[in-house]
Structure formats: structure tokens, C-alpha cells
KELO-212804 format. One line per 5 residues: number of its first residue (from 1); their letters; for each residue x, y, z of C-alpha. Coordinates in pm, whole numbers, plus 50000, padded with zeros to 5 digits. Layout:
NUM	a	X/Y/Z | ... $
END
This chain:
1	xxxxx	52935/74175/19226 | 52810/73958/18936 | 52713/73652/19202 | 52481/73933/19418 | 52174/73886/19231 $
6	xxxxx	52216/73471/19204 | 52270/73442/19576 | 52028/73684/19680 | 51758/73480/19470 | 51868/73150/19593 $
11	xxxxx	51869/73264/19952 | 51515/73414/19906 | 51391/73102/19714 | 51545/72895/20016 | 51396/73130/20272 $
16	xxxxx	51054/73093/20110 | 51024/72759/20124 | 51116/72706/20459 | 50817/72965/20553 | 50595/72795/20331 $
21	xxxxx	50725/72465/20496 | 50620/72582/20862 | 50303/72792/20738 | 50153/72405/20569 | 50298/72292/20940 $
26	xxxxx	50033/72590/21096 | 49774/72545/20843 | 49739/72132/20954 | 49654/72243/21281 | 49464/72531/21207 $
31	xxxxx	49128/72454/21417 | 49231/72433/21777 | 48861/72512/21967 | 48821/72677/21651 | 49035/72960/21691 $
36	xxxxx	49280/73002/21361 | 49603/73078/21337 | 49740/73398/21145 | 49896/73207/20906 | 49583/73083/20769 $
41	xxxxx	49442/73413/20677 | 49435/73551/20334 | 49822/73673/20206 | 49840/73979/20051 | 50241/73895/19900 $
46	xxxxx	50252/73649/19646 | 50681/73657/19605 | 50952/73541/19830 | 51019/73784/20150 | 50705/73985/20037 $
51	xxxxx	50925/74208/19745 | 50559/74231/19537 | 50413/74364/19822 | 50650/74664/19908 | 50746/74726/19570 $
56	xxxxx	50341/74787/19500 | 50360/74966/19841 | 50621/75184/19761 | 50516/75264/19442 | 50107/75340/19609 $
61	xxxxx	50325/75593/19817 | 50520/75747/19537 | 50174/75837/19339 | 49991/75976/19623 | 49757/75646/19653 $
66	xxxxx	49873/75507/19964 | 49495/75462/20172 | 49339/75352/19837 | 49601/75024/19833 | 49544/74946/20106 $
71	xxxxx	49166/74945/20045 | 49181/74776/19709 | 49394/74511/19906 | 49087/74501/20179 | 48815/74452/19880 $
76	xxxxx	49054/74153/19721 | 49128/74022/20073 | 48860/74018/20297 | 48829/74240/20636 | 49145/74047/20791 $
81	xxxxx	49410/73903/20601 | 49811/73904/20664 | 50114/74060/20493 | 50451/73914/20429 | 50753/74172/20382 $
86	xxxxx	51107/74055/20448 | 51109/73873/20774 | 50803/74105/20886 | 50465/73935/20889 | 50148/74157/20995 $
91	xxxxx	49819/74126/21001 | 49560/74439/20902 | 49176/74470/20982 | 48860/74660/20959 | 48661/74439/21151 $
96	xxxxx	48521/74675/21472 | 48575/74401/21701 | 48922/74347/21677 | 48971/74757/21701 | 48785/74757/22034 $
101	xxxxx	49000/74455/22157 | 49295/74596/22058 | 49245/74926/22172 | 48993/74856/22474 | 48897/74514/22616 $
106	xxxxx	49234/74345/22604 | 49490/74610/22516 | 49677/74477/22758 | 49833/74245/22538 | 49943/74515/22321 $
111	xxxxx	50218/74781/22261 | 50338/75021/22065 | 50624/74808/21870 | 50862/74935/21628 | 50666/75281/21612 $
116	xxxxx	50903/75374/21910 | 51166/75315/21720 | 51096/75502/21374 | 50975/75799/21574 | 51178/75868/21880 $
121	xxxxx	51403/76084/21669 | 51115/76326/21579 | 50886/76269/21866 | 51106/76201/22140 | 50996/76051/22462 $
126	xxxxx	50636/76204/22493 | 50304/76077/22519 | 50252/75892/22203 | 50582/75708/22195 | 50520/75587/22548 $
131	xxxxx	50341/75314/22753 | 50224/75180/23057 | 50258/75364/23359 | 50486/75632/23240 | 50210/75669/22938 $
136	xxxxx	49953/75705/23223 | 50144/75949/23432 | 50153/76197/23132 | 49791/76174/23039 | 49683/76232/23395 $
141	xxxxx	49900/76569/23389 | 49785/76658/23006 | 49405/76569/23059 | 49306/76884/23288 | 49494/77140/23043 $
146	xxxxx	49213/77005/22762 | 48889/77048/22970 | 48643/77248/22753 | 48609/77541/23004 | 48959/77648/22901 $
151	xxxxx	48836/77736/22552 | 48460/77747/22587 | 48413/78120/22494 | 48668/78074/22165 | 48868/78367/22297 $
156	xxxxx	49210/78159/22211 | 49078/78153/21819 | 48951/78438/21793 | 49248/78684/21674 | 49453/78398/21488 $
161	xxxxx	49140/78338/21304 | 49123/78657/21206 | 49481/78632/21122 | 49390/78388/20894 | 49132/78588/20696 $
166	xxxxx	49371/78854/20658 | 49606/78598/20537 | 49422/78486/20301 | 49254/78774/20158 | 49658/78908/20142 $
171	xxxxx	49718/78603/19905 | 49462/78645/19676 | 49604/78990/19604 | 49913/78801/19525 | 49807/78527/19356 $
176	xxxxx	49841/78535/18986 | 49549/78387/18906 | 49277/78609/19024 | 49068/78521/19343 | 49199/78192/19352 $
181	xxxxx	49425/78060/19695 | 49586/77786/19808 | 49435/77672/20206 | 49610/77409/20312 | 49949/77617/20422 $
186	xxxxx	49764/77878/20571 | 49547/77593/20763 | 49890/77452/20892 | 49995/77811/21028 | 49678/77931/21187 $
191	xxxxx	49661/77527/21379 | 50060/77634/21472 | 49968/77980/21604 | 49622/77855/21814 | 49819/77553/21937 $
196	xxxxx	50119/77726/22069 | 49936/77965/22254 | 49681/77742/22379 | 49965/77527/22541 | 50284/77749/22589 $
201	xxxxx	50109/78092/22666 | 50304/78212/22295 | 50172/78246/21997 | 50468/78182/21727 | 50217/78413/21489 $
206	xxxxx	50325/78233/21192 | 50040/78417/20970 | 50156/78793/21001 | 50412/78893/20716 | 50628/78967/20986 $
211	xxxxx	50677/78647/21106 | 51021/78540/21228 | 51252/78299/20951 | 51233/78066/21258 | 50880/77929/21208 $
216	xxxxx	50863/77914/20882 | 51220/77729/20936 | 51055/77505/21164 | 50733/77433/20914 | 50929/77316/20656 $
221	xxxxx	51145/77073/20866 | 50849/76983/21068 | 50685/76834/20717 | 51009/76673/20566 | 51081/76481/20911 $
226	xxxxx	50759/76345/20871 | 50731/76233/20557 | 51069/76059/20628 | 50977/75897/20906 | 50676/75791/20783 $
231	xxxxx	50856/75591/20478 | 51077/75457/20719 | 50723/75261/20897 | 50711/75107/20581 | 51029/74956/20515 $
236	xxxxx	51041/74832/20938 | 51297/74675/21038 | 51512/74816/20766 | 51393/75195/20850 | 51778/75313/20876 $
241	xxxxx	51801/75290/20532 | 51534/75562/20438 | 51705/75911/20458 | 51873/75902/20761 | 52110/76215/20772 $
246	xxxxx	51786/76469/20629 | 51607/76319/20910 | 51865/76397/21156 | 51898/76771/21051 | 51533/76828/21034 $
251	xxxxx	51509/76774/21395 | 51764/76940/21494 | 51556/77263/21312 | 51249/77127/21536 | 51451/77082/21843 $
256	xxxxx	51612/77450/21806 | 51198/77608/21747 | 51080/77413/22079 | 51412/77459/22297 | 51345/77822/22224 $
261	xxxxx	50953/77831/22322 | 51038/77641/22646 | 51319/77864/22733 | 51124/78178/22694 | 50783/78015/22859 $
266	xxxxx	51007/77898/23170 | 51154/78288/23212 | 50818/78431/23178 | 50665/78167/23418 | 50959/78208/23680 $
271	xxxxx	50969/78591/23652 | 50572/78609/23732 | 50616/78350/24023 | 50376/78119/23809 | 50080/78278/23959 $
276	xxxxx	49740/78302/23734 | 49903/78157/23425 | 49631/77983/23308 | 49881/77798/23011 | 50105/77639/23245 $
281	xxxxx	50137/77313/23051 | 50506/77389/23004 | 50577/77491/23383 | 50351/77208/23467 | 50545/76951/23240 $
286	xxxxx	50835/77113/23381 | 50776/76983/23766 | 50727/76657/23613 | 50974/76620/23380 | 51276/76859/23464 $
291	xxxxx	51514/76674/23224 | 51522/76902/22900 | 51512/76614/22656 | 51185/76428/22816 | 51017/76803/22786 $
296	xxxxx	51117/76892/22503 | 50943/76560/22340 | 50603/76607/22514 | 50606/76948/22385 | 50654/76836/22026 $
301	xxxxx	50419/76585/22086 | 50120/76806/22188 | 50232/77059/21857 | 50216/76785/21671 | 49878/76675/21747 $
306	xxxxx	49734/77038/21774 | 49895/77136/21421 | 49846/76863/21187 | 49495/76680/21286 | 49308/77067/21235 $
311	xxxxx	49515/77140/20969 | 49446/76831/20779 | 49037/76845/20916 | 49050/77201/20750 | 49218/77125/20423 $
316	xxxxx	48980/76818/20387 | 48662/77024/20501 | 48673/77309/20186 | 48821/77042/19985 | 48514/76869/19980 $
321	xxxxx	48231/77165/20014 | 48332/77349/19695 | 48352/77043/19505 | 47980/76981/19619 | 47812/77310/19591 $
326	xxxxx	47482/77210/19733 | 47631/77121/20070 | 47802/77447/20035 | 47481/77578/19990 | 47338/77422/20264 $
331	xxxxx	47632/77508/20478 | 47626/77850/20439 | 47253/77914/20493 | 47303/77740/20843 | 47620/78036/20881 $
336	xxxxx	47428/78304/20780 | 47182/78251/21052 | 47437/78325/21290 | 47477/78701/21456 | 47760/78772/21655 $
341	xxxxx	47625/79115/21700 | 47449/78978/21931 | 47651/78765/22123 | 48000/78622/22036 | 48022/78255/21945 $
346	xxxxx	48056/77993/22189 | 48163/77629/22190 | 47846/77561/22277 | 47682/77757/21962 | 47904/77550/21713 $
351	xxxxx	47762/77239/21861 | 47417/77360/21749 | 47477/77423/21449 | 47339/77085/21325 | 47507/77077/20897 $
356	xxxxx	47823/77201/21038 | 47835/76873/21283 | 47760/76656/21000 | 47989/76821/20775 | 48271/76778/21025 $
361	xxxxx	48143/76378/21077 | 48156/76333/20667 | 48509/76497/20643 | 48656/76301/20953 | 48503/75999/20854 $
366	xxxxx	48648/76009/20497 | 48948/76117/20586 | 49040/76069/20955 | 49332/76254/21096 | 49544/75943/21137 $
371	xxxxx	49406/75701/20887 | 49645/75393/20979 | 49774/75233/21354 | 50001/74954/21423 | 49995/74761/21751 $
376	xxxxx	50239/74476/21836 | 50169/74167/22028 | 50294/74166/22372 | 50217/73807/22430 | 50051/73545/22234 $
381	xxxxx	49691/73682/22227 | 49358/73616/22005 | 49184/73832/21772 | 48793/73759/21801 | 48704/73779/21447 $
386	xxxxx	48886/73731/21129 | 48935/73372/21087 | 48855/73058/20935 | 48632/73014/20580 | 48357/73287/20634 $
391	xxxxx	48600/73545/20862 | 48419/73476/21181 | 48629/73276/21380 | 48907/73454/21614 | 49255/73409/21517 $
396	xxxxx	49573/73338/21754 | 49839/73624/21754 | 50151/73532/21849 | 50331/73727/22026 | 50565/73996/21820 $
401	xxxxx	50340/73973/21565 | 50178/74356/21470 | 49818/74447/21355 | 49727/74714/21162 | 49377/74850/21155 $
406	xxxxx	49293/75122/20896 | 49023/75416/20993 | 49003/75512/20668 | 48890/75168/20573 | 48686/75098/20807 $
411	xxxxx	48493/75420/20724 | 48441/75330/20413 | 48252/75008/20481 | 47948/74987/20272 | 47775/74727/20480 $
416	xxxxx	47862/75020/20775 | 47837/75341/20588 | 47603/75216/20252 | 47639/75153/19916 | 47799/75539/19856 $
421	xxxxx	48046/75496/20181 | 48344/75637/19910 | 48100/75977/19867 | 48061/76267/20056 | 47708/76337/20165 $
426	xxxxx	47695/76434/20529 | 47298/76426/20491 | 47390/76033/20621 | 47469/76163/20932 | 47035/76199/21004 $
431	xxxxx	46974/75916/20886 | 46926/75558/21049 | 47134/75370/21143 | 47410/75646/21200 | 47144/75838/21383 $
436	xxxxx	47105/75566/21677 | 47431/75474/21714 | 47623/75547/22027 | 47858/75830/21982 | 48052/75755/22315 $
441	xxxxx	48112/75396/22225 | 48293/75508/21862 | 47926/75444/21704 | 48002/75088/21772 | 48352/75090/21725 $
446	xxxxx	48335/75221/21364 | 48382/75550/21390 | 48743/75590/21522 | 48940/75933/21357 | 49070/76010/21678 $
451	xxxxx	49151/75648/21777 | 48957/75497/22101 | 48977/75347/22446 | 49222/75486/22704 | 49451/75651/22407 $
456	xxxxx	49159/75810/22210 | 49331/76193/22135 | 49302/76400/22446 | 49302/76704/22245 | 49024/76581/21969 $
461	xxxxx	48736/76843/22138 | 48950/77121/22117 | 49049/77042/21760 | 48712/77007/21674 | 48604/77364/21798 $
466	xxxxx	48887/77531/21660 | 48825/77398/21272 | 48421/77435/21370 | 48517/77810/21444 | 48733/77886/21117 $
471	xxxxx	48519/77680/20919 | 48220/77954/21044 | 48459/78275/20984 | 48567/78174/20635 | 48189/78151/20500 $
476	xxxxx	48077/78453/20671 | 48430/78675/20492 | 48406/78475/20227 | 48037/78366/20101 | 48125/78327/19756 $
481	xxxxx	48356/78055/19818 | 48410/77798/19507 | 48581/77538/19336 | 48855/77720/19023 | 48772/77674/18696 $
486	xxxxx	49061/77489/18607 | 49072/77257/18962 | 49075/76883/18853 | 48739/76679/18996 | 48866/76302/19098 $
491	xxxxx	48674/76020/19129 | 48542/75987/19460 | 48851/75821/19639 | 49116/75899/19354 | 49185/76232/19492 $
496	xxxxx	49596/76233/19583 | 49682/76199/19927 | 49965/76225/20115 | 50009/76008/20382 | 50257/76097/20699 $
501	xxxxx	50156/76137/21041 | 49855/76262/20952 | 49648/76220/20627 | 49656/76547/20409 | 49534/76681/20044 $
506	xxxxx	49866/76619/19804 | 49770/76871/19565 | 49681/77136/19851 | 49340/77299/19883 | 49311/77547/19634 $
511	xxxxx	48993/77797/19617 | 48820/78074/19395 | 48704/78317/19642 | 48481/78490/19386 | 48509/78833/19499 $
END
């Protein structure tokens, strides 16, 4: 044991000279047509096989600062530079051009990589973790159960909404410090209870006290196998170090919750001869996919999406207002305009509600649902921008070779989103040039929290009007609404963050109701 550490340094030492041999080898030929090559863009590792890198990685992660490395490392770097850990070399970008021909024009040349890998064991084989034409096949079954007319009148929010109020209002009277409640949990129940019933035609009703252990069960391993399997992205091709039996019981908990929502949907459907069921995207998959394993992953894939990206959207949302009380302000006079004596609120009635648009904008574009994507090269492929002295040249891929663009980054731009890109101040959202820009082309491919091009999230509209809807409930119960006394205020972009599938508050979203 007393030789380990020697060799291992020698062997690194050898191994980075003999990529800094072949890199000067890439670098003498690194204007063909003027097109670069990746290894002549900007290094983030300094150290042999990168260990600087992931030990600064690893330690972001640990304190809850994950996004902000790997903007810091975008300010030092430049809008495209490459990263060196182990035998793993990658490239990361903000530059809207390479999104859109990554995820558009010439995505093509790009797959999905090691993500399969990490996250078959939570995911399975559903949508996200597939490609090509068995990728297509599923979307063109999904798409129809997310049309707008399915949820246009809210009627699917409506009573776990009000769940939710009661929920809440039953923690403050158990909270020891007076008024004051934590959101974020209660966010990730009322997302569980909408989005089960939405897809599988069963609520799990996670927010009554008389919930079963089961969900709550399922909650808790839902959360640990993603954190795991989100540390084990980072570490790659060494992911089977990273907690590997924990994973494997975890989803055996989240296998159990949707074997037993598919078994009971698939009675109910068969017993009522699937007639008028108008959530029949189990019994649909079903046809498709008879194999228990294949449905059982595109179920947790939909949960997954229709949980965590409204969950997180909420947390973020009240996060924000009641640490700025004059959008609160502003907010809540828009709210108290509306009268559901009237009429009931529509889908159509949140759209028009003008602050509440730009306050959903601000939130996703500071913190979008999925703030980081990997894609891997299929086949030696170019980049358009990114390379040579200024960043403007396009830069040769070869093939195996993954790129990571960051939507948090990106949104934080200040040559795209101004000087105060890091503040929240959805007021930017009327002026120019936000105003002009093209919504349906990502605002010019820099506006991307749901992704874009063929994979953008099928389900982002209905996410939308569900947080737009309980968002508009928890002002009108709760007008008073405000930051504790004793809540910390960050510096904009310090906050903590935890960063799995989706991007979340660490800390939670704790509120003074001021009753």
C-alpha cells in the first residue's frame, strides 16, 4: 500500500504528458478553413486527469453552489471552453448558436451519451432516456394527452389546490414558530397529486393527513435516487462508485408506488371497457408498450417531469416575491382584480394576467427547471461558434466527445439579459429587447428552461398553468404573505441550491403568512 500514491502520481504525470503531447500535436494544426479544434479552447483543469477540477466540483456540490461554479468558470473562461476529468474531456457553452445546433439544426449528430447509463436505473426505458425512432414513437403517443383542451377549464387543479391551502394553513397551526411554513414539500405533493391524476386517472392525494405511508414512502426515495444519480453524472465514467446499493433500494420503493398505480389504472380501465376515460395515458401506453418494465419507465418518466419542474417553478416563484415586496405588491394587486364569483378561472384568464406572466418568465429564467444538458457526439461534427482568439470561429467535435450547455448560464448573460441579469425584476420582461423577441423561436435561442427543438418538454404548458393557478390561490387565501423575520437574504445568486434532476431551493421555501 505504501507504493499506491507514488505510482498513481507517476502514472498521472505520464498520462498528462502524453495528452499535452497530442493536444500541442492539435493545437499546430488548429486553423483548418478556420474551423478550431476543441482542444484549443480555453481548459478549465489545470492538474493531471482533471483532479482540480472535480475536487472544486465536488466540493461546489457539497455547499449547495453547484450552478454558480459553473458560472464563475463561464466568467474566467469565456462562453465555450473545455473540461478535462480523468479520461473524460467535454466541452460547455452558452453561446445560443451552438444550443440551437445542438438541439435543432443538426441534432442529428447528437445523442444522449452516458445519461442513459447513469439514469436507466431510476428512469428506465421512457421518453427521456431514449432516441431516434423509438424516442419519436413515444412522443407521438404522449403529445395528444398534453393538448391544452384537456385542462383548459383548470378543473384537474382545482380540488388539489385547495388541498394545498388546507395543507398549509394545517402547518402553520403546527409550526412552532407562529405563521411561519415551509412551501417547498407541500409544492412537491400538490405537483404529485395534479400529475397523477392528470395522467393515471388517480390522484395519490399525498396532501390529506390521511395519506397512505406509501407516498410519502415513495417521496422520500423519489428525492434520494435523484440526488444519487445526479452525483453519479459527475463522476462519468466512474458513476458505479457513487452509492450504488441506496440507489438500488430507492427504486425498488419507486418501482413498488408505480407498479401499484398501473395495476389499479389497468383494472379500472379493463372493468369499464376503456370507454370515456378521458386519462387513458396508462391504457394507451399499455397497447404500445405491453411489457411491464418499458411501462413502468414511461410512467416514471412523465411523474417525474410533472412533479419536480412545478414543484421547483413554485418553490422558486414565493422564494423570490417575498424577498422583493414590491413585486409582491404588484403581484397581488393584479390577483385581487380577479372574481371568480363571476366566472371560474380559465387557462386562458391566467394568460392575461400580464405581472403573473412576467413573474413566471423572471423565475424560469433564473432558475430553469433543468438548469444543465449534456449531449454526446455521434460523429465528428462542428460547433459554429466558440473558437479561435475572439470565440467566433466554429470548433470541430469529434465524435464521443460531450457538450454541455447551461440554461442557467445562459440566462444570466448580461450582454442578453443586462447589466442586473443575476437580479430578479420581471419588469424586464416589457421592456426592449425582451419585448420583440420571438417567443416560439426560444427568444432567439436564449430562453431555453424547458429545453428546445424536437425534445423541448411536452408537458411545459400544462406545468405552467398549474403553478400560474396555485400561484393565484395562495395570494387570494393568503394576502399577507411575507418573508420571516429571521429568513437569511443572499446575495443575488448566493442563495443555496440543490442541484438533481431538477434545480430546487436547498434551504426550502419558508414563509410568514402574517395572519
Amino acid at each position: 500500500m505504501m507504493y499506491t500514491w507514488p505510482l498513481l502520481t507517476v502514472a498521472a504525470v505520464v498520462l498528462y504528458i502524453y495528452r499535452a503531447y497530442f493536444a500541442q500535436r492539435a493545437k499546430s494544426a488548429l486553423l483548418t478553413g478556420d474551423i478550431s479544434t476543441h482542444d484549443s479552447l480555453p481548459q478549465a483543469s489545470r492538474w493531471p486527469l482533471g483532479l482540480d477540477l472535480l475536487v472544486l466540483t465536488l466540493k461546489a456540490s457539497d455547499e449547495s453552489r453547484l450552478m454558480e461554479f459553473f458560472l464563475d468558470n463561464f466568467r474566467r473562461f469565456g462562453n465555450t471552453f473545455r473540461q478535462v476529468i480523468g479520461l473524460n474531456t467535454s466541452i460547455l457553452t452558452i453561446e445560443p448558436a451552438n444550443v440551437e445546433t445542438i438541439l435543432l439544426s443538426n441534432a442529428k449528430d447528437w445523442g444522449l451519451g452516458f445519461r442513459r447509463t447513469i439514469f436507466f436505473p431510476l428512469l428506465g426505458d421512457g421518453i427521456f432516456l431514449q432516441e431516434g425512432e423509438a424516442w419519436k414513437h413515444s412522443r407521438d403517443i404522449l403529445r395528444p394527452h398534453f393538448y391544452h383542451r384537456h385542462y383548459e377549464n383548470l378543473d384537474i387543479c382545482r380540488r388539489h389546490v385547495e388541498n394545498l391551502l388546507e395543507a398549509i394553513a394545517s402547518d402553520v397551526g403546527a409550526a412552532t414558530t407562529a405563521n411561519v411554513v415551509d412551501l417547498e414539500p407541500l409544492f412537491f405533493r400538490l405537483t404529485l397529486d395534479v400529475t397523477t391524476e392528470f395522467l393515471f386517472g388517480e390522484s395519490a392525494l399525498s396532501q390529506r393527513p390521511t395519506s397512505s405511508v406509501t407516498s410519502h414512502d415513495f417521496e422520500e426515495a423519489f428525492d434520494t435516487a435523484q440526488r444519487i444519480s445526479s452525483k453519479r453524472l459527475r463522476f462519468q465514467k466512474l458513476y458505479w462508485l457513487v452509492e450504488s446499493r441506496r440507489l438500488r433500494q430507492a427504486c425498488v420503493t419507486i418501482h413498488r408506488f408505480a407498479d401499484g398505480i398501473i395495476n389499479r389504472t389497468l383494472s379500472r380501465s379493463a372493468a369499464n371497457g376503456n370507454t370515456g376515460n378521458r386519462h387513458s395515458f396508462l391504457s394507451t401506453m399499455a397497447q404500445h408498450y405491453p411489457e411491464r418494465d418499458t411501462l413502468r419507465g414511461q410512467a416514471i418518466n412523465i411523474l417525474t417531469a410533472g412533479r419536480d419542474s412545478t414543484a421547483t417553478f413554485l418553490s422558486w416563484t414565493f422564494f423570490h416575491l417575498v424577498r422583493h415586496p414590491s413585486a409582491m405588491a404588484k403581484l397581488r394587486a393584479e390577483v385581487s382584480q380577479v372574481d371568480e364569483t363571476v366566472a371560474p378561472l380559465t387557462r386562458a384568464d391566467l394568460l392575461r394576467l400580464s405581472y403573473l406572466q412576467n413573474v413566471i418568465r423572471e423565475v424560469l429564467r433564473l432558475h430553469p427547471p433543468v438548469p444543465l444538458i449534456s449531449r454526446t457526439a455521434l460523429r465528428a461534427t462542428t460547433l459554429p461558434r466558440g473558437g479561435g482568439p475572439d470565440g467566433t470561429a466554429p470548433v470541430r467535435v469529434p465524435r464521443g466527445v460531450s457538450v454541455l450547455y447551461s440554461a442557467y448560464c445562459l440566462h444570466r448573460r448580461p450582454d442578453l439579459y443586462g447589466m442586473d441579469a443575476e437580479l430578479f425584476r420581471p419588469g424586464r420582461w416589457d421592456e426592449e429587447p425582451l419585448r420583440s423577441r420571438d417567443a416560439a423561436a426560444h427568444r432567439g435561442w436564449t430562453f431555453l428552461p424547458f429545453g428546445g427543438g424536437p425534445r423541448t418538454c411536452l408537458g411545459m404548458d400544462f406545468s405552467l398553468t398549474e403553478g400560474a393557478y396555485a400561484i393565484v390561490r395562495i395570494l387570494q387565501r393568503f394576502p399577507s404573505i411575507r418573508l420571516p423575520a429571521d429568513e437569511p437574504v443572499q446575495v443575488a445568486g448566493q442563495e443555496k441550491q440543490a442541484v438533481t434532476i431538477s434545480l430546487r431551493p436547498a434551504d426550502g421555501c419558508r414563509v410568514d403568512l402574517g395572519k
